[in-house]
C-alpha positions as CSV (number, residue, x, y, z in Angstrom):
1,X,0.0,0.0,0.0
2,X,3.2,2.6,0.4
3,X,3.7,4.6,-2.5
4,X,6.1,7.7,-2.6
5,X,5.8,10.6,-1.8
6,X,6.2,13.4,-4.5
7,X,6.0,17.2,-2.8
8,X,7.4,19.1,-6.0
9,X,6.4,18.7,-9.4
10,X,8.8,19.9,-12.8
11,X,7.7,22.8,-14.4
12,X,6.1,22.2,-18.2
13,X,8.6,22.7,-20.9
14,X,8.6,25.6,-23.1
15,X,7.0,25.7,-26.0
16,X,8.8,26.2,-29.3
17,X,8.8,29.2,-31.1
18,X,7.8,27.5,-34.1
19,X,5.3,25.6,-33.1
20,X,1.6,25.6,-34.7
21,X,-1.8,23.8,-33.8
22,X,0.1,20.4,-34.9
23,X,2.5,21.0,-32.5
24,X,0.4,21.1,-29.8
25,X,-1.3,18.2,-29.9
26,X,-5.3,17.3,-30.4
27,X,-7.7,16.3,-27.8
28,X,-10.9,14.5,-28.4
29,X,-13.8,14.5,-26.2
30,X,-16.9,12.3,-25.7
31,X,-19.8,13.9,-23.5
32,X,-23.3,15.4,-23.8
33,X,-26.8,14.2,-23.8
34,X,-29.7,14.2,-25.3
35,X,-32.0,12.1,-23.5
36,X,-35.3,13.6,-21.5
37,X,-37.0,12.2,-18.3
38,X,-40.1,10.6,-19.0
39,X,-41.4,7.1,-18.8
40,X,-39.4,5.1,-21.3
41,X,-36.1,7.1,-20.1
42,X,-36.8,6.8,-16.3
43,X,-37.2,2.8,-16.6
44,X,-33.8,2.2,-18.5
45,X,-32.0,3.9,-15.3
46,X,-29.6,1.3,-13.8
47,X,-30.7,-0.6,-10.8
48,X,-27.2,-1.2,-9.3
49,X,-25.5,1.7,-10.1
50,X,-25.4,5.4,-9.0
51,X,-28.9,6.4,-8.8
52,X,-28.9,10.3,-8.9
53,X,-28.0,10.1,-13.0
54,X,-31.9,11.2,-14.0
55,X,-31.7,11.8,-17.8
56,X,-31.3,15.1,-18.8
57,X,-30.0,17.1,-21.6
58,X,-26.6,18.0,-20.9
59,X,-24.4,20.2,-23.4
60,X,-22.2,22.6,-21.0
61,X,-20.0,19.7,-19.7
62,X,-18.1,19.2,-23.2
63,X,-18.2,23.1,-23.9
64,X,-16.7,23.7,-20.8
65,X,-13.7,20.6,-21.0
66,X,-13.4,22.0,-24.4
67,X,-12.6,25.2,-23.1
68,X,-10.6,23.6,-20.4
69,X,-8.1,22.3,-23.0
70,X,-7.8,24.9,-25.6
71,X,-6.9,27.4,-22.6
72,X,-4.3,25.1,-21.4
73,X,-2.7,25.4,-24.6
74,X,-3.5,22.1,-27.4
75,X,-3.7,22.6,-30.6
76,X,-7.3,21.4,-31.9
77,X,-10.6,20.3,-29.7
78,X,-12.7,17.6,-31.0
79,X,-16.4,16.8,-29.9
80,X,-18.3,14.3,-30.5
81,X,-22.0,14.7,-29.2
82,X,-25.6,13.6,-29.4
83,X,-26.8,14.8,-33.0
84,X,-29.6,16.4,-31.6
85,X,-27.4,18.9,-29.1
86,X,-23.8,19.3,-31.1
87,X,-24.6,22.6,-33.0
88,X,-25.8,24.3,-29.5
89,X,-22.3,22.6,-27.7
90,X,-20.6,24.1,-30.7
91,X,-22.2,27.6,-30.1
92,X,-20.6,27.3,-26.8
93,X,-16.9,26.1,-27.8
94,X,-17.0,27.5,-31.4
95,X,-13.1,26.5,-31.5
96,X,-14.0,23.0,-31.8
97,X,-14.9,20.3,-34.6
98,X,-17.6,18.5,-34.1
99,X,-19.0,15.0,-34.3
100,X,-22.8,14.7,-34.2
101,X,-23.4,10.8,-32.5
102,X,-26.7,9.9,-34.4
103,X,-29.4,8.6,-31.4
104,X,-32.3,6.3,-31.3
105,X,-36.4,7.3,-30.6
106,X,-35.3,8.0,-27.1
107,X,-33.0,10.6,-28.1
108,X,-29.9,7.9,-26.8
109,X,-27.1,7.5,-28.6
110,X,-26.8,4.7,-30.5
111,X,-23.7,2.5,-29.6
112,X,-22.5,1.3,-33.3
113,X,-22.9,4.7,-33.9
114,X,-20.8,5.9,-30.9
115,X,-18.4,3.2,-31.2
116,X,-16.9,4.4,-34.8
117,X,-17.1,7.9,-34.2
118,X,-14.8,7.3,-30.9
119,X,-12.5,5.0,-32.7
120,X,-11.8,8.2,-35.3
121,X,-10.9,9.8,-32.1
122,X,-8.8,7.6,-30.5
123,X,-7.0,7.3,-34.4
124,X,-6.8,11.4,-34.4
125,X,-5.8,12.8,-31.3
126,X,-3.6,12.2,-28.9
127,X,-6.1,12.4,-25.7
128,X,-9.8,11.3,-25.2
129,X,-11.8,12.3,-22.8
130,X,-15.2,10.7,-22.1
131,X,-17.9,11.7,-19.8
132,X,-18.7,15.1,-19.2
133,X,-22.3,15.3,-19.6
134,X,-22.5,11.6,-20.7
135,X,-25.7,10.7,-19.2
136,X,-26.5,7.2,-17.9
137,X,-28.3,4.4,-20.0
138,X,-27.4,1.1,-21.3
139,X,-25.5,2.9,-24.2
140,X,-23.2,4.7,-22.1
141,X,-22.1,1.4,-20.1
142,X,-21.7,-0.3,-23.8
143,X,-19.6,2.3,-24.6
144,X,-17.6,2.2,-21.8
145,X,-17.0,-1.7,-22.0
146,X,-15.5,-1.0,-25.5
147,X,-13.4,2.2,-25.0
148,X,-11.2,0.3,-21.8
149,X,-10.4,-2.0,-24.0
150,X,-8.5,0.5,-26.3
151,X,-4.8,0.4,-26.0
152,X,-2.7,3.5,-27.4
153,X,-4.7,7.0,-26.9
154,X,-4.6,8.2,-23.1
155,X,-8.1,8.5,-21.4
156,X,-9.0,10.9,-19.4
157,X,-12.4,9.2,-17.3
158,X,-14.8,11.7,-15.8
159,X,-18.5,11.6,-14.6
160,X,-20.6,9.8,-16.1
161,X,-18.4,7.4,-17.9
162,X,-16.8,7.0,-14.1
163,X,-20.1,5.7,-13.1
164,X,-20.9,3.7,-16.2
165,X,-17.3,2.1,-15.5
166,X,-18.6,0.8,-11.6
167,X,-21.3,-0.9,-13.3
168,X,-19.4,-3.1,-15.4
169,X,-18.2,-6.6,-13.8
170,X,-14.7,-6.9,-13.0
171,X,-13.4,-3.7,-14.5
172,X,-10.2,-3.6,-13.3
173,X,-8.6,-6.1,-15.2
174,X,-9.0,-4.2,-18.5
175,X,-8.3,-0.9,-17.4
176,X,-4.8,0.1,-18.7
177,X,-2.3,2.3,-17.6
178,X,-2.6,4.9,-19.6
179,X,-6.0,5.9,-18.5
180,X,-6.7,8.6,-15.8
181,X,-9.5,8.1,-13.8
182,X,-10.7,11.7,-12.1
183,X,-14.0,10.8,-9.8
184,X,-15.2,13.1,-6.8
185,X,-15.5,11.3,-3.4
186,X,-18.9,9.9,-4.2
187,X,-18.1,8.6,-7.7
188,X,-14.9,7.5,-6.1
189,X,-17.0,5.6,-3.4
190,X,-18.8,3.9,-6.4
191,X,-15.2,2.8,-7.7
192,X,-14.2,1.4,-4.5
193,X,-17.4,-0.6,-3.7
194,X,-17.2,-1.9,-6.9
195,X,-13.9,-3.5,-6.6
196,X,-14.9,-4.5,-2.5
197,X,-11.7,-2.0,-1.5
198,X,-12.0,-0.7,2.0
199,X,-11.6,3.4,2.7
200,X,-13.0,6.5,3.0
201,X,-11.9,9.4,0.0
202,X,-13.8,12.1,1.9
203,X,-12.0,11.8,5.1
204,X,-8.9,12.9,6.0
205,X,-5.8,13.9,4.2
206,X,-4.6,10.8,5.3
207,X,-7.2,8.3,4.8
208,X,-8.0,10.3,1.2
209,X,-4.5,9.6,-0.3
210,X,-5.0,5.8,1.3
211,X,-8.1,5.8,-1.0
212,X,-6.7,7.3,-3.7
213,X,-3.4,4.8,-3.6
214,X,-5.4,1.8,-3.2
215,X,-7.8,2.8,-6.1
216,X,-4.7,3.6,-8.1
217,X,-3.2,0.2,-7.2
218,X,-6.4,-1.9,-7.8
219,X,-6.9,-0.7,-11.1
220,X,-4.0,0.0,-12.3
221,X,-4.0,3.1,-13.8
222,X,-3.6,7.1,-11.8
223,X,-6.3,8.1,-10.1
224,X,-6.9,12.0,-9.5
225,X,-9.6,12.1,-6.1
226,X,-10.7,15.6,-6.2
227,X,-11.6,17.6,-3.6
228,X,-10.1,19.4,-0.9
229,X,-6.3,19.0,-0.9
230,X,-7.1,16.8,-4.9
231,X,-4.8,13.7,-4.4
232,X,-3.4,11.8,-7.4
233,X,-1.4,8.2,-8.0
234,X,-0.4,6.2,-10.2
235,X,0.1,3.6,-7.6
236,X,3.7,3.8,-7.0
237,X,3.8,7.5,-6.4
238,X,1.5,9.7,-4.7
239,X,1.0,13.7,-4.8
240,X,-1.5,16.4,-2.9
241,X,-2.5,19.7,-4.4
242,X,-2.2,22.4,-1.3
243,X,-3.8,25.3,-3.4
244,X,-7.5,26.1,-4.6
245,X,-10.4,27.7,-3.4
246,X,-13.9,27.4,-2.1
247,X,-15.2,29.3,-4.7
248,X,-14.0,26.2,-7.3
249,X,-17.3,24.3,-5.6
250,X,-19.4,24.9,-8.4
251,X,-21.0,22.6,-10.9
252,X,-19.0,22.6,-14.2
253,X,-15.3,22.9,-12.6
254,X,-14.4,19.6,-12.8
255,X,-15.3,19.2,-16.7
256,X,-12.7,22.0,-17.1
257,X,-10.0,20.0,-14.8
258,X,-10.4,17.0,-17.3
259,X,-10.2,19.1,-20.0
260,X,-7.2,20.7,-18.5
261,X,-5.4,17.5,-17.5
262,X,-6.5,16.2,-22.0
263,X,-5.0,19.2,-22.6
264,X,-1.7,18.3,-21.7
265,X,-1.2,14.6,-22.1
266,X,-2.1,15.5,-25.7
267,X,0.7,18.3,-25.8
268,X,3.8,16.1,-24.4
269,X,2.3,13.1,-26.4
270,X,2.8,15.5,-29.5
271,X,6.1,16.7,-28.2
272,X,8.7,14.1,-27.7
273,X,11.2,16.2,-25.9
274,X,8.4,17.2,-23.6
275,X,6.6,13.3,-23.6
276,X,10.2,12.5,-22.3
277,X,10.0,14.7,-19.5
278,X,6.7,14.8,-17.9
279,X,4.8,11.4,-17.8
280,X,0.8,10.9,-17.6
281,X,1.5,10.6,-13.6
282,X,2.9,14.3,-13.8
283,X,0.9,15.8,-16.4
284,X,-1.6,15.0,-14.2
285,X,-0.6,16.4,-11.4
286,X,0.5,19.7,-13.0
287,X,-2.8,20.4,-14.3
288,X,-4.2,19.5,-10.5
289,X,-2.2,22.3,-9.5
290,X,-2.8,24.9,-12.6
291,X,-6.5,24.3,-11.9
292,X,-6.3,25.1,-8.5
293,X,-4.4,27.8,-8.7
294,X,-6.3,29.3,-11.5
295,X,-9.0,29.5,-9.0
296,X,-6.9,31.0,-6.2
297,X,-6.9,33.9,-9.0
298,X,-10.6,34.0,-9.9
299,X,-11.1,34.5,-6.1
300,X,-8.6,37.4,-5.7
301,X,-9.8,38.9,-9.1
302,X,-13.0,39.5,-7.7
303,X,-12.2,39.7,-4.2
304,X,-15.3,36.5,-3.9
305,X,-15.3,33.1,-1.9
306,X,-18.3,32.6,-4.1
307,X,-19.9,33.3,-7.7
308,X,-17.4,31.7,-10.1
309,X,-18.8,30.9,-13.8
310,X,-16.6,27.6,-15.0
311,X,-15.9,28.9,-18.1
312,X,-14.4,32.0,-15.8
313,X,-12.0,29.3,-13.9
314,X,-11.0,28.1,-17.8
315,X,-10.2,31.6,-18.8
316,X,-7.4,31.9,-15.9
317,X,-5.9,28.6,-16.9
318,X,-4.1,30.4,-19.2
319,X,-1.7,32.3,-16.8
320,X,-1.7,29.8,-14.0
321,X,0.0,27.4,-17.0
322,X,2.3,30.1,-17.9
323,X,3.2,30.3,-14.1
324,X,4.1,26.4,-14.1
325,X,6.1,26.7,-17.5
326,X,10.0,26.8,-18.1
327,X,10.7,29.7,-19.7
328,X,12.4,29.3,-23.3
């Protein structure tokens, strides 16, 4: 269960005067739904699983980890989305290309549909994200059971696909390394119960990097617990953010964290020099610690514990990077 301790983190290379949006990488990202509450929807909600995933339409999550990544600094954002909802996601990150994922009489995407539009991005990009504003559903769990099985593109696992995950027997063994799981304390709860693991990610510091390690360890893969004092693993190692703000505790923060953290996988993947120097474990942690300071400076820009707009926290991304970077 020991894992090491890490208390400083490398600062992100500079980037190259003549670079371009090649350069810098392209992230891909799976979220959004279309789906409604009424009769047919409400019976097709999972009986094992979380139960406070209601269907709903949900288009800000993918906006707002779009925005997440383009303001840390990649190259090209890629969408793919319910058809029904893509062109009003778009409106919101008009930086992006989209993917419209054609759905069935229930407004749910349909999987064979899902599943080749999210192998083009696992071909094209080099990090996927999958989850903001996914929605719950048989679809979504289908989806899930196919992308951990994918072996090159890193995965950044948030929300809804986090849940989806729990619900699928004996997950762990597939998981690979290069995925990044990013649950809350309750989504992290539904990880743990799932794999019968024993201890308590809203507790302590202590007894949330325990959880954290032994999640990491279990599956395999890094684990980013978020939270007060976010704690992330790979296992082996083991790292606590000490910055942030109350102000962060606002729905739509966390989509921009994941697209954050896509952000810059995809940008040291497309860099070899810089993919040689800061590994998934670190990028993760780096873009931990940008997030939380970039709400540190929301909260002194407007002098606020409360209030923040999550698109807000993505705009000061952009010098809490530049903060972290090596200067060229």
């Amino acid at each position: 269960m020991d894992a090491q301790r890490i208390d400083s983190l490398p600062n992100l290379p500079a980037r190259p005067i003549d670079g371009h949006k090649g350069t810098f990488g392209s992230v891909g990202i799976v979220g959004g739904c279309a789906r409604v509450a009424n009769e047919d929807t409400l019976d097709d909600r999972p009986e094992d699983g979380p139960k406070n995933a209601w269907p709903a339409v949900m288009l800000g999550a993918p906006a707002l980890a779009a925005m997440g990544a383009i303001r840390a600094g990649c190259g090209l954002v890629k969408i793919a989305a319910p058809t029904p909802i893509i062109e009003a996601v778009l409106t919101l990150a008009p930086f992006a290309t989209g993917f419209g994922i054609e759905v069935d009489e229930h407004r749910a995407m349909i999987p064979s549909q899902a599943a080749a539009i999210t192998d083009e991005l696992v071909r094209t990009t080099q990090a996927l994200i999958v989850g903001p504003g996914l929605g719950s559903g048989p679809e979504i769990d289908r989806l899930m059971a196919r992308l951990i099985s994918q072996e090159d593109t890193p995965m950044v696992v948030d929300a809804d696909a986090l849940n989806a995950l729990s619900r699928i027997p004996d997950f762990a063994p597939d998981v690979r390394a290069t995925m990044i799981l990013t649950p809350h304390p309750g989504e992290a709860r539904w990880l743990m119960d799932a794999l019968n693991l024993k201890g308590n990610p809203d507790g302590n510091d202590s007894e949330r990097a325990r959880a954290c390690i032994a999640l990491a360890q279990r599956i395999g893969c890094i684990v980013v617990l978020k939270g007060r004092g976010t704690v992330v693993s790979d296992g082996h190692r083991v790292w606590a953010c000490n910055h942030g703000h109350p102000a962060m505790g606002v729905g739509g923060t966390g989509d921009v964290l994941s697209g954050l953290i896509g952000s810059l996988i995809a940008q040291t993947r497309a860099n070899p020099a810089a993919h040689q120097a800061i590994d998934l474990f670190t990028a993760s942690a780096i873009g931990v610690q940008a997030h939380a300071m970039a709400g540190e400076r929301w909260a002194d820009q407007y002098h606020a514990s409360g209030g923040m707009i999550a698109s807000e926290l993505a705009d000061e991304c952009v010098p809490a990077i530049e903060s972290l970077r090596a200067k060229g």
